[in-house]
C-alpha positions as CSV (number, residue, x, y, z in Angstrom):
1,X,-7.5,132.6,81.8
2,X,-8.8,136.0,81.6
3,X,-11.2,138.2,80.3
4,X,-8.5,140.8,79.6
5,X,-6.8,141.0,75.7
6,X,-3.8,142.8,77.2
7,X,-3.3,140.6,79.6
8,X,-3.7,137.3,77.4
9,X,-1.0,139.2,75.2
10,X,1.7,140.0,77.5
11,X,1.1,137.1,79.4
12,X,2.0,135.2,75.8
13,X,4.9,137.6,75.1
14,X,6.4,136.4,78.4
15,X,6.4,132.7,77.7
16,X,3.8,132.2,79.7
17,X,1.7,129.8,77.4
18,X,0.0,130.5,74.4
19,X,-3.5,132.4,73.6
20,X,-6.1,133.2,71.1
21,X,-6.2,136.3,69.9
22,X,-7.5,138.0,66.7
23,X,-4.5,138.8,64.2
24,X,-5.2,142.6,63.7
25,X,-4.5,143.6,67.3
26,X,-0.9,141.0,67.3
27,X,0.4,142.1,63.7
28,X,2.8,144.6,65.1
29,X,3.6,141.8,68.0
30,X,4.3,139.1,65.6
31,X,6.5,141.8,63.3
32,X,8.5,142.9,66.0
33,X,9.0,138.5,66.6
34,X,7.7,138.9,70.4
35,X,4.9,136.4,69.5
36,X,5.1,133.7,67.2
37,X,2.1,131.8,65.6
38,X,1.2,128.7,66.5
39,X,-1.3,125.5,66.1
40,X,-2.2,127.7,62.2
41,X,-3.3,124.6,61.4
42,X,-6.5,124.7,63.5
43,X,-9.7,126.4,62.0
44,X,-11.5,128.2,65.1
45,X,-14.4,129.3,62.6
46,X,-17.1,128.0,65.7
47,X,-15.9,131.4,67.3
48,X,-19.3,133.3,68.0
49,X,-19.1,136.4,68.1
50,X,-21.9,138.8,69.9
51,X,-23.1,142.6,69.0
52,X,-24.3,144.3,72.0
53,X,-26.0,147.6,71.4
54,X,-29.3,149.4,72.6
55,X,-32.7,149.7,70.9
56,X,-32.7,149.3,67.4
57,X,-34.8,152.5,67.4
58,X,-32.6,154.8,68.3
59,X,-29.5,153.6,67.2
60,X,-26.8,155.8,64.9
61,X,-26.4,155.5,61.5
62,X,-22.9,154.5,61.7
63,X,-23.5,151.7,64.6
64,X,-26.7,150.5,61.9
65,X,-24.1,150.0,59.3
66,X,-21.0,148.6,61.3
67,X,-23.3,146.2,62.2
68,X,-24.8,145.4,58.8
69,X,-21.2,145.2,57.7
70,X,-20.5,142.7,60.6
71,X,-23.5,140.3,59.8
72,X,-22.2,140.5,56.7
73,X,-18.9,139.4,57.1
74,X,-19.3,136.9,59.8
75,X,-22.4,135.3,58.6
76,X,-22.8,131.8,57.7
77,X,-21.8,130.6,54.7
């Protein structure tokens, strides 16, 4: 177990069990055939994900609208 991504990947890589990891970041792992998918039968959609960012005040166009964009997607349906 660890906090880590690159760790939980190479970890995976070596045989060293499996891990969930988001897609995007294993594409090129899973091209290349040093991961395979597995259990793509289980829905994880009770993943929570959480946006931490300062005051809402202050906070950069672009950040406002990633996380518009994020709410977006993730919300519930």
């Amino acid at each position: 177990m660890s906090e880590d991504i690159n760790i939980i990947q190479q970890m995976a890589s070596l045989g060293q069990g499996i891990a969930l990891l988001p897609n995007i970041l294993m594409r090129e792992f899973l091209q290349q055939g040093k991961l395979v998918q597995v259990l793509t039968d289980v829905n994880y959609s009770d993943i929570m994900m959480t946006l931490v960012y300062p005051s809402r005040r202050f906070l950069p166009e672009k950040t406002r609208a990633m996380v518009t964009l994020l709410r977006q997607k993730f919300a519930d349906k």
